[in-house]
C-alpha positions as CSV (number, residue, x, y, z in Angstrom):
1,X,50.4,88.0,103.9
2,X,52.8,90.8,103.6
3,X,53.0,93.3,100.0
4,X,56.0,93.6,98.0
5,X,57.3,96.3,95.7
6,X,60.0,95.5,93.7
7,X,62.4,98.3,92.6
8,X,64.7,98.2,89.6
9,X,66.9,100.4,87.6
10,X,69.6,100.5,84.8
11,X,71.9,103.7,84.1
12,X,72.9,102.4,80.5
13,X,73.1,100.8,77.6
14,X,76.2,98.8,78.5
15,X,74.3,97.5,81.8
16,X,71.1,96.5,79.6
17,X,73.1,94.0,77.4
18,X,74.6,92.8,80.7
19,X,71.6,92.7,83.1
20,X,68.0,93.9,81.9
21,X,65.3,95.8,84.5
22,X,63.3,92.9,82.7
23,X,65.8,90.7,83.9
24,X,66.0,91.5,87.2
25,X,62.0,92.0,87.7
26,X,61.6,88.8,86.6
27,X,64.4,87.2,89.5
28,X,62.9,89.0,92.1
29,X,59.6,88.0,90.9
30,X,60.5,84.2,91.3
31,X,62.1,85.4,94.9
32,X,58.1,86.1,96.0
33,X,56.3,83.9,93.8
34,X,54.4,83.1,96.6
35,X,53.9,86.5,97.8
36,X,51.4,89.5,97.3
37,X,53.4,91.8,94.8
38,X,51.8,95.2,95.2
39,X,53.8,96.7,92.6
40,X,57.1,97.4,90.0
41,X,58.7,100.4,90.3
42,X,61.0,100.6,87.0
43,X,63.6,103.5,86.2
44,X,65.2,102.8,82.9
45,X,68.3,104.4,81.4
46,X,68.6,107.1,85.4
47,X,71.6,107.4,86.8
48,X,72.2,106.0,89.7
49,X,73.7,109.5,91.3
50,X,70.6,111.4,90.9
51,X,67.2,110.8,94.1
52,X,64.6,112.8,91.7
53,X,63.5,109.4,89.3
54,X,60.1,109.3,88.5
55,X,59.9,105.3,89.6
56,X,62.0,105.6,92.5
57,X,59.6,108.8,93.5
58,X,56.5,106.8,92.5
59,X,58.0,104.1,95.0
60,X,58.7,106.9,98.2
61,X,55.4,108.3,97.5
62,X,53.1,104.8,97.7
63,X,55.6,103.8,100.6
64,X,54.1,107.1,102.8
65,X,50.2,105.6,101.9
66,X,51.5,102.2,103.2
67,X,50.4,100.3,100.2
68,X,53.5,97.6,100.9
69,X,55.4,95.7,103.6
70,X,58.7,94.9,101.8
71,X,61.2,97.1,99.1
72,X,62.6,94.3,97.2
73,X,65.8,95.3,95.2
74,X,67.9,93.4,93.3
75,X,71.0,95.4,94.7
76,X,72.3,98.1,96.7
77,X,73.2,100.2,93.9
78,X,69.7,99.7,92.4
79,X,68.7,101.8,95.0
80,X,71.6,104.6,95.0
81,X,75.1,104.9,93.7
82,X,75.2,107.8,96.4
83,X,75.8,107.0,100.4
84,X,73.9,110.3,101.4
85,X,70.8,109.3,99.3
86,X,70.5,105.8,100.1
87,X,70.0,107.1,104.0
88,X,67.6,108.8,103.2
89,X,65.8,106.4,101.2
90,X,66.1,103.9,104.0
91,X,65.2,105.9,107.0
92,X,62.0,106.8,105.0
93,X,61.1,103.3,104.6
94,X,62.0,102.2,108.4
95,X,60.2,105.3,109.9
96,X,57.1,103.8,107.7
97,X,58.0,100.0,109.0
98,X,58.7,99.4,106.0
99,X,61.8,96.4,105.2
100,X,64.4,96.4,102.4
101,X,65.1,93.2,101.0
102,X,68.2,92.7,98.8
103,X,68.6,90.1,96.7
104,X,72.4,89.2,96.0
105,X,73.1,90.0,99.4
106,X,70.2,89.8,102.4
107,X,70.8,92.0,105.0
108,X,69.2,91.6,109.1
109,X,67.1,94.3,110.4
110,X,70.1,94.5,113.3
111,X,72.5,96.9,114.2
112,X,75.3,94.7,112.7
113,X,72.8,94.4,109.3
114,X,72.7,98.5,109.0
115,X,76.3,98.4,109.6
116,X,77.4,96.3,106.7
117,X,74.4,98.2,104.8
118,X,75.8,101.2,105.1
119,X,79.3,99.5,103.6
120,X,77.9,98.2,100.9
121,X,76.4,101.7,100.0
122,X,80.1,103.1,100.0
123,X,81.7,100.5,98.0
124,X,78.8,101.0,95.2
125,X,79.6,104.9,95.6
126,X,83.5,104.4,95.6
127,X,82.9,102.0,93.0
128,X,81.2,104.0,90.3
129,X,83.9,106.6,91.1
130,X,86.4,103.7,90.0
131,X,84.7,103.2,87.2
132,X,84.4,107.0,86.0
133,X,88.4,107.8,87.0
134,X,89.5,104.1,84.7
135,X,87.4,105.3,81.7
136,X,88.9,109.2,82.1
137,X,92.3,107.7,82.5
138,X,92.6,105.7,79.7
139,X,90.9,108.4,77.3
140,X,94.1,110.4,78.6
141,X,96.6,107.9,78.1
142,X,95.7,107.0,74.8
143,X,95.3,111.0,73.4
144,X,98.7,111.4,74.8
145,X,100.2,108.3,73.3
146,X,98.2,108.2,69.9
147,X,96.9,111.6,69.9
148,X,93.9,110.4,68.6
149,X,90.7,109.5,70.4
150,X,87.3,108.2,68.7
151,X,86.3,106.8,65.7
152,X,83.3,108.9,64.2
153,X,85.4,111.8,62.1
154,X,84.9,115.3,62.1
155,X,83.1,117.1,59.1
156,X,85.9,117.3,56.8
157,X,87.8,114.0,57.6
158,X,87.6,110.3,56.9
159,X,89.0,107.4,59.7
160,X,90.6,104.7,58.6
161,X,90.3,101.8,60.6
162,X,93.3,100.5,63.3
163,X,95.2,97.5,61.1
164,X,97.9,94.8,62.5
165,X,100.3,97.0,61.2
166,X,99.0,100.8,61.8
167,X,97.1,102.5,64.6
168,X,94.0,104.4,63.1
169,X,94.1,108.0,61.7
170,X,92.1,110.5,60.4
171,X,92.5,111.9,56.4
172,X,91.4,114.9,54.9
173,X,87.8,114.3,52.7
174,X,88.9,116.4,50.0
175,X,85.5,117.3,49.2
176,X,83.9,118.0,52.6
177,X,86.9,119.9,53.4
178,X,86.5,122.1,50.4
179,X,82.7,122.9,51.7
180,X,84.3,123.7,55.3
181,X,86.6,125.9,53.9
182,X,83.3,128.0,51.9
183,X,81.5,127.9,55.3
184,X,84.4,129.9,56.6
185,X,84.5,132.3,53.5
186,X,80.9,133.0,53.5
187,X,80.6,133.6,57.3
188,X,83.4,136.1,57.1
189,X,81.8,137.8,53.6
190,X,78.2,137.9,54.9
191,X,78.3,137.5,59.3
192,X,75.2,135.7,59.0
193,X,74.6,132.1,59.6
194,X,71.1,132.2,58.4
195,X,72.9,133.4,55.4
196,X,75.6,130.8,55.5
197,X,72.7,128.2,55.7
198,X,70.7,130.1,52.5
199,X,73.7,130.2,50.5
200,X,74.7,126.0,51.0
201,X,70.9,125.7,50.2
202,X,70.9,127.6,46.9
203,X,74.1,125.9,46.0
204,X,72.4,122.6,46.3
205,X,75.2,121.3,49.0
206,X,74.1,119.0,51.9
207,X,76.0,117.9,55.2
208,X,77.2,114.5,55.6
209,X,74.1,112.9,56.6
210,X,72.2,114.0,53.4
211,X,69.7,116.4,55.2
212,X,70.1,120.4,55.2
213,X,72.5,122.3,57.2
214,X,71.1,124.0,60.5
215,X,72.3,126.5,62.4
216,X,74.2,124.4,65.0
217,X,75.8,122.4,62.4
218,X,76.6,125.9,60.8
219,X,77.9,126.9,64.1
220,X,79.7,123.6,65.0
221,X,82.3,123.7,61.8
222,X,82.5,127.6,62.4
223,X,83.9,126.6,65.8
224,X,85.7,123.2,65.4
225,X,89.3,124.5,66.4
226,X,90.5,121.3,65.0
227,X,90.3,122.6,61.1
228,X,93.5,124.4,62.0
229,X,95.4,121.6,62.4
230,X,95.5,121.5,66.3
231,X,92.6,120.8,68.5
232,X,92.1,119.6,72.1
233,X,90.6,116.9,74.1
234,X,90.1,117.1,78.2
235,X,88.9,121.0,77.3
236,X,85.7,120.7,79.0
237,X,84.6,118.8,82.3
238,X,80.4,117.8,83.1
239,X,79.4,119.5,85.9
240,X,76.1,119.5,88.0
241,X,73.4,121.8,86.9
242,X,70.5,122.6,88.1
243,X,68.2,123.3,85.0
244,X,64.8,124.2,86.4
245,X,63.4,120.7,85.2
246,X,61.7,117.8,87.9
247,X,63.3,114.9,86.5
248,X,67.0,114.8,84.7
249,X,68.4,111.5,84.0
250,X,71.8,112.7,84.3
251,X,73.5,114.5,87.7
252,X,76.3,116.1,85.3
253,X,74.2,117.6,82.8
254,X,76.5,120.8,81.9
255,X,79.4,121.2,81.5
256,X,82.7,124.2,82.1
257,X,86.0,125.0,81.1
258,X,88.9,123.4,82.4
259,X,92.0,125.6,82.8
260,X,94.3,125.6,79.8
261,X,96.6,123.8,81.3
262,X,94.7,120.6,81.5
263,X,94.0,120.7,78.1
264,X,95.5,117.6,75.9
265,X,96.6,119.1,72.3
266,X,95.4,116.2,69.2
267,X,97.0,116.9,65.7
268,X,95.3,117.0,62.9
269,X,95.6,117.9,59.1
270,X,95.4,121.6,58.7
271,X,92.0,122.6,56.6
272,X,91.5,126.3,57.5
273,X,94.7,128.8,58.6
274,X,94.6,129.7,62.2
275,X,94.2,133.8,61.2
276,X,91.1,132.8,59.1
277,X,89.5,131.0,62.3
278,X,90.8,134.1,64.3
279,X,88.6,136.4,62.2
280,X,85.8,134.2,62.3
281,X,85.6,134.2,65.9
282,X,86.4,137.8,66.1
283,X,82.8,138.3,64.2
284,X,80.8,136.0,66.4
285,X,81.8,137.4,69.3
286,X,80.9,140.4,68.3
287,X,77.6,139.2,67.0
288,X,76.8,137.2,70.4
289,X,73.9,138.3,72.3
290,X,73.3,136.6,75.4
291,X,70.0,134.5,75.6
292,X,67.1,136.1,77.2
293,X,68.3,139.6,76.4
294,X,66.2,141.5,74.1
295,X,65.3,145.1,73.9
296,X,61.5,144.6,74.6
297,X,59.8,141.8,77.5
298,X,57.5,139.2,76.5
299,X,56.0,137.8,79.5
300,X,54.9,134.2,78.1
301,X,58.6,133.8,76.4
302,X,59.4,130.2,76.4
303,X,55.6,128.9,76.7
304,X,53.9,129.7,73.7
305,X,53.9,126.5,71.0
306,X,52.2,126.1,67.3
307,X,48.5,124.6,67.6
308,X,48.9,124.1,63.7
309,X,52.8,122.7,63.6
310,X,54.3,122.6,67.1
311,X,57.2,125.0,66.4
312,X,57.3,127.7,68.9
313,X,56.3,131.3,68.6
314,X,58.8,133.9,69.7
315,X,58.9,137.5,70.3
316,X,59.7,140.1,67.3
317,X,59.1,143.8,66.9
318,X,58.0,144.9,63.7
319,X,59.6,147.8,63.6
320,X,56.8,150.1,62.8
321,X,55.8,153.5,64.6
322,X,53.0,152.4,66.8
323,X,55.9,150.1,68.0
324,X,54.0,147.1,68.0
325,X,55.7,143.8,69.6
326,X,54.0,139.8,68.4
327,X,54.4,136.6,68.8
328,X,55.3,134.6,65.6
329,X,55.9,131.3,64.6
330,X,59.5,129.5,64.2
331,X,58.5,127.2,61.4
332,X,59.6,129.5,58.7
333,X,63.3,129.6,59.9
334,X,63.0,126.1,61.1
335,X,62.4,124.4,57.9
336,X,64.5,126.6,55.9
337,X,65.6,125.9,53.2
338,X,62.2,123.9,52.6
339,X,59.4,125.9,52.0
340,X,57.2,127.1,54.8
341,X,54.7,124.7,55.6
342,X,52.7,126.2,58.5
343,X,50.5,129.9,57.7
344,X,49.5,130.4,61.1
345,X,49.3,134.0,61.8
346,X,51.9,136.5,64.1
347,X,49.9,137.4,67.5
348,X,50.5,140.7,69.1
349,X,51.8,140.5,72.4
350,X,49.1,143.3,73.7
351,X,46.4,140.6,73.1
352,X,47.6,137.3,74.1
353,X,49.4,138.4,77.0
354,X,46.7,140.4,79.2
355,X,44.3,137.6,78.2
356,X,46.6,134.8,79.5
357,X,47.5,136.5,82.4
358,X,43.7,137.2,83.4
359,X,42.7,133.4,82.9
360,X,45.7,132.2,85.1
361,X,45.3,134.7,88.1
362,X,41.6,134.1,88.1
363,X,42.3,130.6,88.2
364,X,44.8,130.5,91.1
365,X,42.8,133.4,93.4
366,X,39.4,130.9,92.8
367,X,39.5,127.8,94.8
368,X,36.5,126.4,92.9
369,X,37.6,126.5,89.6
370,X,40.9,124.7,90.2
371,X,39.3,122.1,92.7
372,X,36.9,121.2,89.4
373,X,39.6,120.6,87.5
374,X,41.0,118.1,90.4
375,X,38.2,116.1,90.4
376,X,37.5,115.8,86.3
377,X,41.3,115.2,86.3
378,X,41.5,112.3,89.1
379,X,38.4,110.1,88.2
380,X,39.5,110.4,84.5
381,X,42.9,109.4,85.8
382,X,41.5,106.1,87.5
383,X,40.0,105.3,84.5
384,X,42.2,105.1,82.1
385,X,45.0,103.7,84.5
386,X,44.7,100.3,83.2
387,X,45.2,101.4,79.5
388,X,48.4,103.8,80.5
389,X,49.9,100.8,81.9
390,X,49.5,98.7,78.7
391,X,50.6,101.3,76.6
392,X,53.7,101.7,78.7
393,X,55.0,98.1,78.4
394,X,54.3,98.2,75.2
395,X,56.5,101.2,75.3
396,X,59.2,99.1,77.0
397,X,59.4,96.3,74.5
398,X,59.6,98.8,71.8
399,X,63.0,100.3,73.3
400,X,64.3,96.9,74.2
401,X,63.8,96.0,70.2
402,X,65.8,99.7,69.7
403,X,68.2,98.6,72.1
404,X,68.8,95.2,69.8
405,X,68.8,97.4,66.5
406,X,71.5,99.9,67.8
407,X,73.6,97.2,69.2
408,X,73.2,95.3,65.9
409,X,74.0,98.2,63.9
410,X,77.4,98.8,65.8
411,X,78.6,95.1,65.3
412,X,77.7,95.9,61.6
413,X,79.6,99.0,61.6
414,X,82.8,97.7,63.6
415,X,82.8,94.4,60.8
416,X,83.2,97.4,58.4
417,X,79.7,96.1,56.8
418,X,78.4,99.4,57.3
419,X,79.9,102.5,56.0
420,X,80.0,105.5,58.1
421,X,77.4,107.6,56.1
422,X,74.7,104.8,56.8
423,X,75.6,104.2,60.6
424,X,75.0,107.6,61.2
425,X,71.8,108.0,59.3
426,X,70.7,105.1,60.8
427,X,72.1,105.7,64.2
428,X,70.6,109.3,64.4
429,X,66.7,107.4,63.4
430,X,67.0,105.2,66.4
431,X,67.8,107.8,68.7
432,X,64.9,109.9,67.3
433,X,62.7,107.0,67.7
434,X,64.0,106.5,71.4
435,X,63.4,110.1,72.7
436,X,60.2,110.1,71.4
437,X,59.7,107.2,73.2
438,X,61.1,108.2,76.1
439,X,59.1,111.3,76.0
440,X,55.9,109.2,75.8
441,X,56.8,107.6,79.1
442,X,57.3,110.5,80.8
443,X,53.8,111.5,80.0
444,X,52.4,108.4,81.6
445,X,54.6,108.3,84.3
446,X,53.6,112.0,85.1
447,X,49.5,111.0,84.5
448,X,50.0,107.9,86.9
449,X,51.5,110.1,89.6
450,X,48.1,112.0,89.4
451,X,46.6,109.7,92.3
452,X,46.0,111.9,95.3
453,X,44.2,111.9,98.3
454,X,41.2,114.2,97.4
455,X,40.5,116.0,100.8
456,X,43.7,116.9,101.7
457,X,44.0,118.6,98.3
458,X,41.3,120.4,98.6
459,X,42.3,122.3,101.9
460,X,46.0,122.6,100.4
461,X,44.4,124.7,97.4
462,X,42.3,127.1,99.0
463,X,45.7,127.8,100.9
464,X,47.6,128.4,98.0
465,X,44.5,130.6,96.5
466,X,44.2,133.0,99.1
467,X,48.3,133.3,99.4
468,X,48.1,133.8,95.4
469,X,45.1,136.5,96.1
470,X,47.2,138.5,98.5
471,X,50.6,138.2,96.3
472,X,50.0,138.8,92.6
473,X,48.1,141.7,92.5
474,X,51.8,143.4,93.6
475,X,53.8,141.3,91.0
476,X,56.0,143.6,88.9
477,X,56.3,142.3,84.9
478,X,59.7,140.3,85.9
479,X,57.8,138.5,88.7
480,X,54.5,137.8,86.8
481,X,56.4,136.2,84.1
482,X,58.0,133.8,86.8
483,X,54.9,132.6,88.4
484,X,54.0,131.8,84.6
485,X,56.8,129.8,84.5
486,X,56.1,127.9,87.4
487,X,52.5,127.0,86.6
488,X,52.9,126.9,82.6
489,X,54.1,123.9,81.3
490,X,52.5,124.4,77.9
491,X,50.5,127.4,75.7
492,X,48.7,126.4,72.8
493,X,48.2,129.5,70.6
494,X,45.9,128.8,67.4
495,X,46.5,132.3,66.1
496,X,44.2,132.2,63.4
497,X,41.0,132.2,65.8
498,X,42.7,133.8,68.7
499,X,42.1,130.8,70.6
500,X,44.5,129.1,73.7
501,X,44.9,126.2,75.5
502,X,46.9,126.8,78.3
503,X,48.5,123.0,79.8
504,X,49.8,123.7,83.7
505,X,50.6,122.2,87.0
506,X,47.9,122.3,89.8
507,X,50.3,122.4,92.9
508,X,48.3,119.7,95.8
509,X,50.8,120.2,98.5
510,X,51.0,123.1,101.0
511,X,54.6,122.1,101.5
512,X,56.4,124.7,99.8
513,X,54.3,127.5,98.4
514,X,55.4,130.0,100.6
515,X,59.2,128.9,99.3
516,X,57.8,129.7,95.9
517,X,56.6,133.4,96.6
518,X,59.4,134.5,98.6
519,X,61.7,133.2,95.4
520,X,59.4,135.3,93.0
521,X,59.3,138.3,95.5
522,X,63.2,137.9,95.7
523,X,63.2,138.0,91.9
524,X,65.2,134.5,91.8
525,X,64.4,132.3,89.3
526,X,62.2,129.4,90.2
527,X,63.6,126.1,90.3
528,X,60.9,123.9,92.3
529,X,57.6,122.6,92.1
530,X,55.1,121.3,95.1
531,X,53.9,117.8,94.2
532,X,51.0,118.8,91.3
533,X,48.7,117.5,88.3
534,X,48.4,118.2,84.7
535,X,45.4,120.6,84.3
536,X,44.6,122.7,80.9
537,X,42.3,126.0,80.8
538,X,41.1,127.7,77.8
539,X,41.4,131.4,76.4
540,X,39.9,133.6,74.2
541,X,42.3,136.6,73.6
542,X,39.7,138.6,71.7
543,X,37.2,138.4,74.4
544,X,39.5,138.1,76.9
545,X,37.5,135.3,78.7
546,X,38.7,132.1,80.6
C-alpha cells in the first residue's frame, strides 16, 4: 500500500472564512480513507509567493528520506502561487518517484498531464496578480473620487459612518487634536521624544487606546503629514526584502518610496500649520542617527536578552575616564512612564564579551562537544515528539477560536454595536494573543525539524570544526561579530551572577559552510543558514569558563 502526505495552506484570513486548512485536510482525508496517510503538512496564514514555509520545507525534506509515495494537494495554488517555484517543487518530487495528486483537478503523469500542469500553475500566478492589481485599483479610484480611504481615523479625527444620503468623512476630535497640537509644541521646545513621552506622562494624558504613549506612537503623530490638512495615499509600494530571517510569511515585507508623482493627495481638516510640521522635521532630521552606528562596537549587539524580564540589553558608555563601555537593560525606558520593574545589573562589555566569544569558538573548533549536544538534543527530540504534536493542534484550535472572535468583533463593529475605542482595544488583544501563538508554533515547528540522520551529521561537523579552526583565529572584530550572528540565536545574560545561557544553531549540513566564511571574510552580512538544531551552552563571565 502506497503513503500519502497531504499538503495544505491558507495565505489569509479572508481564505479561512472561505475554505479552512482544516477543511481541506479533512477532504483529502476522505479522498484516502483507505490509504496509509504518512503525514499532514500544514502552513497557515504563508503566502503563497514565498518556497521557504516551514511545512512545505518539512514536506521537501521527508520527501528526500522517502517516507511517502503520493503529495496530495487540494490545489495547485496550495502548492505555489509562483510558476518558477512550483517546478521546482515538482521536479524534486519526480526525481524522488514521488506523484502529485490534486484534488479539484487530477492530473496524468503524461506529457500532456505536465503540460496542462504547468497551465494551471500560470493561471494561479496570473491570477493572484489579478487579484492584487483589482484591490490596488479600486483603492485608487475611490481616493481619487472620494478622497477618502479607510475607516479607522487618525489620532486626532473621528469617522462618521457612509449614510443613504452622505459618503463617510473624517471630523476633527477636538480633544485629541488639542493633545496633537502639544506633541508638536513640546517636541519643538525640548527635541526629545523620551521627553515628549515624560511630559504626556506627568500630565496624566493617555493615547486613544488608554495605555501610555511610546516612542513610535510619539514618532507616528510627529510625522503624520496629514495634520496639515493634506496627506497622501499610493506614497509607498511593498517591496521584497531580504531580512536575514529563515522563514517570512510575507514575499513583500518592506516597503520604498514611490516617486512623487504617483502620489494621490487626501484632504483633510487642518490641525497643525504646514511651517510648524516643517520645523519639526527639520529637528529630527537633524537628530537622526542611522541604526547600527555608534561611536564604540559591541560585538554581541542584537543578541543579548533579560534572564530576569526579557527586555534586551544594549550598549551604553558611561562616560567616565577609564572609558568603560556595558551592557544594560531596556526595561527602564521600556516601561516608562511605569516604574522600573526589573534591577538586573549593567554588564561591562570587557567581561561578557571575551567570555562569550571563548565558549563559542571552543565550541565550533571541538567536534566532540557539539556532537554531544546532537545526540542529547535528537533523543530528547524523539521523545517528546508526540507531546509537541498535541500541543500544536491545540495551538490550532486556539487560533481558529481567534479567528471567530476577530471576525465577530468586526460584524459588531460595522452594526455600529461597537464603538471605535473598544474595537481597537479589543482588536489589538487578539492580535497579541495570535503572535504569541504564532510564535509558539514556530518553536515546535523548528524542534520537530530536529530529526536528522545521526552519522551523516557527525562527519558534516567535524568538517565545519576544522574549517572554523583554520578561519576564526584571523577574524577581525567586524567578522567575529558576524559569525555570532550566524550561530546566536539567543544570549541569556543573568547579570547579577555573571551567568549566560547562550541558545544557537548547530549547522548539520556541509552544504554551504564554505558560502558562509567567504561571506564573513568578504565582510557581507550573513543572510543564510545550513540546515541546523537548537543547541544552548553555558558561560561564566567571571571565570571565563564554558
Amino acid at each position: 500500500m502506497k503513503k500519502v502526505a497531504i499538503y495544505s495552506r491558507v495565505s489569509s484570513q479572508a481564505q479561512e472564512q472561505e475554505q479552512t486548512i482544516k477543511s481541506q485536510i479533512s477532504e483529502l482525508r476522505d479522498v484516502w480513507k483507505d490509504h496509509q496517510i504518512a503525514g499532514e503538512y500544514l502552513d497557515d496564514g504563508w503566502s503563497g509567493e514565498i518556497l521557504d514555509r516551514p511545512g512545505l520545507d518539512k514536506l521537501r525534506s521527508d520527501a528526500k528520506a522517502g517516507l511517502f509515495d503520493i503529495v496530495s494537494i487540494h490545489s495547485i495554488d496550495r502548492l505555489s502561487r509562483n510558476l518558477y517555484h512550483q517546478g521546482i517543487i515538482v521536479e524534486e518530487f519526480r526525481k524522488k518517484g514521488i506523484e502529485i495528486f490534486i484534488k479539484d483537478k487530477p492530473i496524468a503523469d503524461s506529457g500532456e498531464g505536465r503540460f496542462l500542469f504547468n497551465i494551471l500553475g500560470a493561471v494561479a500566478e496570473y491570477e493572484k496578480e489579478k487579484i492584487l492589481e483589482r484591490t490596488r485599483r479600486g483603492r485608487i479610484y475611490k481616493v481619487k473620487t472620494k478622497k477618502i480611504l479607510g475607516y479607522i481615523p487618525p489620532y486626532g479625527y473621528d469617522y462618521h459612518r457612509k449614510t443613504p444620503a452622505k459618503e463617510g468623512f473624517f471630523s476633527i476630535n477636538q480633544a485629541e487634536a488639542e493633545v496633537v497640537r502639544l506633541i508638536f509644541n513640546l517636541y519643538i521646545e525640548l527635541q526629545s521624544m523620551t521627553r515628549v513621552q515624560k511630559e504626556l506622562a506627568l500630565r496624566g494624558i493617555k493615547p486613544r487606546n488608554g495605555g501610555k504613549w511610546c516612542r513610535s506612537v510619539v514618532s507616528a503623530v510627529l510625522r503624520n503629514e496629514g495634520y496639515t490638512g493634506v496627506g497622501y495615499y499610493n506614497k509607498r509600494q511593498s517591496v521584497f526584502v531580504e531580512n536575514g530571517k529563515r522563514y517570512q510569511r510575507k514575499a513583500r515585507s518592506g516597503t520604498k518610496i514611490r516617486p512623487r508623482s504617483e502620489w494621490l493627495e487626501v484632504n483633510f481638516l487642518k490641525i497643525i500649520d504646514k511651517e510648524e510640521f516643517e520645523l519639526v522635521q527639520g529637528i529630527r532630521l537633524k537628530k537622526f542617527k542611522p541604526f547600527g552606528k555608534s561611536n564604540y562596537f559591541y560585538l554581541l549587539s542584537g543578541l543579548v536578552r533579560c534572564a530576569f524580564c526579557g527586555s534586551t540589553f544594549t550598549g551604553s558608555y558611561n562616560g567616565s575616564p577609564k572609558r568603560h563601555t556595558y551592557y544594560r537593560c531596556t526595561d527602564r525606558r521600556k516601561r516608562f512612564p511605569d516604574p522600573q520593574h526589573c534591577r538586573a545589573k549593567h554588564m561591562r562589555a570587557d567581561r561578557i564579551e571575551p567570555a562569550i566569544w571563548s565558549a563559542v569558538s571552543e565550541a565550533v573548533t571541538h567536534p566532540k562537544i557539539l556532537r554531544d549536544h546532537i545526540m542529547r538534543l535528537t533523543d530528547k527530540v524523539a521523545e517528546t515528539e508526540s507531546s509537541l504534536e498535541e500541543r500544536r493542534e491545540e495551538l490550532i484550535r486556539q487560533k481558529e477560536c481567534l479567528g471567530f472572535k476577530k471576525r465577530r468583533l468586526d460584524d459588531l463593529y460595522f452594526r455600529g454595536l461597537k464603538s471605535i475605542e473598544d474595537y481597537e482595544k479589543q482588536i489589538g488583544e487578539f492580535q497579541a494573543e495570535e503572535n504569541k501563538i504564532e510564535k509558539e508554533l514556530m518553536e515546535i515547528e523548528n524542534s520537530k525539524r530536529q530529526t536528522i540522520c545521526k552519522p551523516l551529521v557527525l562527519q558534516n561537523i567535524r568538517y565545519f570544526c576544522n574549517l572554523a579552526k583554520q578561519r576564526i583565529q584571523s577574524f577581525s572584530q567586524e567578522q567575529k561579530q558576524g559569525f555570532l550572528r550566524y550561530l546566536i540565536e539567543e544570549i541569556l545574560l543573568d547579570s547579577n551572577t555573571g551567568k549566560t545561557k547562550v541558545t544557537g544553531y548547530v549547522p548539520i549540513e556541509k552544504q554551504g559552510f564554505d558560502d558562509l566564511f567567504a561571506q564573513i571574510n568578504s565582510a557581507d552580512s550573513v543572510q543564510m543558514r545550513p540546515s541546523s538544531i537548537i543547541s544552548s551552552l553555558c558561560v561564566n563571565q567571571s571565570k571565563k569558563e564554558k
